[in-house]
C-alpha positions in Angstrom: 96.8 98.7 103.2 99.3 99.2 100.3 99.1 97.8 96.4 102.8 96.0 97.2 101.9 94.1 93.5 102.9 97.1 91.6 105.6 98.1 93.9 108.5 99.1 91.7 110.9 98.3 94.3 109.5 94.8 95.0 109.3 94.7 91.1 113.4 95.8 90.9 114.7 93.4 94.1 113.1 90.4 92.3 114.1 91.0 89.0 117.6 91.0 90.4 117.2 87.9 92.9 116.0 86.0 89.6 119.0 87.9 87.2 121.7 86.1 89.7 119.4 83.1 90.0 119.5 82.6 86.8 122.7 83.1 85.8 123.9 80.8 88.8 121.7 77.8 87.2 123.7 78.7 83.8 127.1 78.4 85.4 128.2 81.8 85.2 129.5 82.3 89.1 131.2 78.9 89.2 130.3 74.9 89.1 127.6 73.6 90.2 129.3 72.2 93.1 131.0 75.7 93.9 127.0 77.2 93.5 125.1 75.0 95.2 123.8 76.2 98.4 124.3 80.0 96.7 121.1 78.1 94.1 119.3 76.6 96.9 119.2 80.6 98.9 118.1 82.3 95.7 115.2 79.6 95.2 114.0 80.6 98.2 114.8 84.4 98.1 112.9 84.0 95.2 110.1 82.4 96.4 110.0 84.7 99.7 109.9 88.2 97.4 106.9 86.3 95.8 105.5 86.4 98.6 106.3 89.6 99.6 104.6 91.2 96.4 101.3 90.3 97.7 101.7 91.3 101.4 99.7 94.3 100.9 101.5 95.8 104.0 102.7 99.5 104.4 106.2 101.1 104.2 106.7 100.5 107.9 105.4 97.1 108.1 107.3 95.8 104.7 110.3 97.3 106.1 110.5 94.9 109.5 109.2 91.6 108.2 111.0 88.6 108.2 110.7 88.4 104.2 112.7 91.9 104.7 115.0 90.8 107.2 115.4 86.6 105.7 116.4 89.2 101.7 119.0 91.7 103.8 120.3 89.1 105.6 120.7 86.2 103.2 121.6 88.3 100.0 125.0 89.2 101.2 126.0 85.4 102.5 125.4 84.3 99.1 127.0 87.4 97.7 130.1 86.0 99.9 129.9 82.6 98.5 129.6 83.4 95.2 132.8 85.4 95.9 134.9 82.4 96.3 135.1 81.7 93.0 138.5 83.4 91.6 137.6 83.5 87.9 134.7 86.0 87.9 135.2 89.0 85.8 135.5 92.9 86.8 131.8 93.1 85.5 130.5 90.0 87.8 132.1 90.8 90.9 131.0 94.1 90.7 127.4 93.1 89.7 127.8 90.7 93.2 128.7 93.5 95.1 125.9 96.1 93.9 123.6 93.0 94.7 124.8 92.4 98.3 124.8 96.3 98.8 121.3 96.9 97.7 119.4 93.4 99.3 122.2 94.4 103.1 120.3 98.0 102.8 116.7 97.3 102.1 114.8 97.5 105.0 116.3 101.2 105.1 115.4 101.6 101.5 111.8 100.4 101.4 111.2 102.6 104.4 112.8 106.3 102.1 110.0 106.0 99.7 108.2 104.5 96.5 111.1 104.8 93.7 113.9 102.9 93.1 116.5 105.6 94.2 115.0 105.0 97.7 116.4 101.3 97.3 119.6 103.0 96.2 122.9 103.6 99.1 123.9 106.9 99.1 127.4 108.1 101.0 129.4 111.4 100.7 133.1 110.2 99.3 136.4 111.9 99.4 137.7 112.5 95.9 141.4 110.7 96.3 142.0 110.9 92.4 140.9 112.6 89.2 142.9 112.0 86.0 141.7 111.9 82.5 139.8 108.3 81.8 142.1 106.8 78.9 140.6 106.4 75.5 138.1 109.3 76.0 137.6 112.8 75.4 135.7 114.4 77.9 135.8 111.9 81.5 137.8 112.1 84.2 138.3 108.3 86.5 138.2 109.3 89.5 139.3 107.3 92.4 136.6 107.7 95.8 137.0 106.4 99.1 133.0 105.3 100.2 131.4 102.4 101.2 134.6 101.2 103.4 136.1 101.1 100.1 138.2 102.9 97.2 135.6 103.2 94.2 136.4 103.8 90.6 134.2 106.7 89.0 133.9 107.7 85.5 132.1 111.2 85.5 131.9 114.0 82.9 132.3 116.8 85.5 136.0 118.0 84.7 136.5 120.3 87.6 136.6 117.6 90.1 139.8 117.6 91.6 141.0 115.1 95.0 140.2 116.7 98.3 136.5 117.5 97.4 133.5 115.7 98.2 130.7 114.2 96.2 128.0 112.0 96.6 128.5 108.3 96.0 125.0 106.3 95.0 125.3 102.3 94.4 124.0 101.7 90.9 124.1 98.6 88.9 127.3 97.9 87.1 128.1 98.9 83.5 130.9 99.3 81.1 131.5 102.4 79.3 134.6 102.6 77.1 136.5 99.4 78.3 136.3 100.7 81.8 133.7 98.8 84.9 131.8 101.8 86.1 132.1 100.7 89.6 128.8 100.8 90.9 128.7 104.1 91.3 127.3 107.7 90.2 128.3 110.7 91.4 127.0 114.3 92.0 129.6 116.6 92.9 129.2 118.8 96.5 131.2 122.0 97.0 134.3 120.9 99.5 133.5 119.9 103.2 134.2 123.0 105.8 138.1 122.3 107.4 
């Protein structure tokens, strides 16, 4: 039997459930009418990772229950309705998506391990792009393709050039310079064998 109460993952997944929560209750995703069954999943999300924190089940066993499954499965439908709304800034969306990714994943996650990076998606991109981030000395933006997607990456390693590899690891979002870091950190790998 497992202290889940001081679980830092159960900790992380409902400070975020109540982050979105909360800013949906201040009308920061939309109107109340464009929100409203978005507010009443998170109340119960909410709720159910309440729940969850005194389960006092293993790894194994936290992994497969239906608090588990209900979080993976309902955090990316309201992920996709808080979508709709067109007006949401670079910073929002991207928050969303690092939400959806993280609450899609966790069943995997909770199983890796006790710290948050076991919570935290981790894929080998292809580097498509690496130019020099504007307004700074010492970045490079580079452009990724992971997670089905083409990722912007802001990284300080200067010898990245497209055609190699890294590793891509969903983090929440952030703003450094003017730019959205897009979710994502990188560690660079040497290039992939032909």
């Amino acid at each position: 039997m497992e202290d889940t109460t001081r679980d830092i993952r159960i900790q992380y997944i409902e400070f975020l459930i109540n982050r979105v929560r909360d800013e949906v209750q201040r009308r920061l995703y939309g109107s109340h009418r464009q929100v409203g069954s978005a507010q009443k999943l998170l109340e119960e999300m909410s709720s159910q990772v309440t729940i969850m924190r005194y389960s006092y089940l293993d790894d194994e066993q936290l992994a497969a229950s239906p608090i588990t499954l209900f979080l993976s499965e309902t955090g990316p439908n309201v992920v996709a309705t808080l979508l709709e709304n067109q007006s949401l800034s670079p910073m929002q969306v991207t928050f969303l998506k690092f939400f959806a990714s993280l609450l899609g994943q966790l069943p995997q996650g909770l199983v890796r391990g006790h710290s948050l990076e076991a919570l935290t998606p981790v894929q080998v991109g292809e580097v498509l792009s690496a130019d020099k981030a504007p307004k700074t000395k010492g970045l490079l933006l580079c452009r990724v393709a992971a997670f089905d997607a083409t990722l912007q990456i802001i990284t300080n390693m200067l010898d990245t050039r497209a055609g190699q590899h890294m590793k891509v690891a969903r983090i929440p979002p952030s703003e450094i310079m003017g730019l959205v870091r897009m979710l994502c950190s990188s560690v660079k790998q040497n290039r992939m064998p032909s």
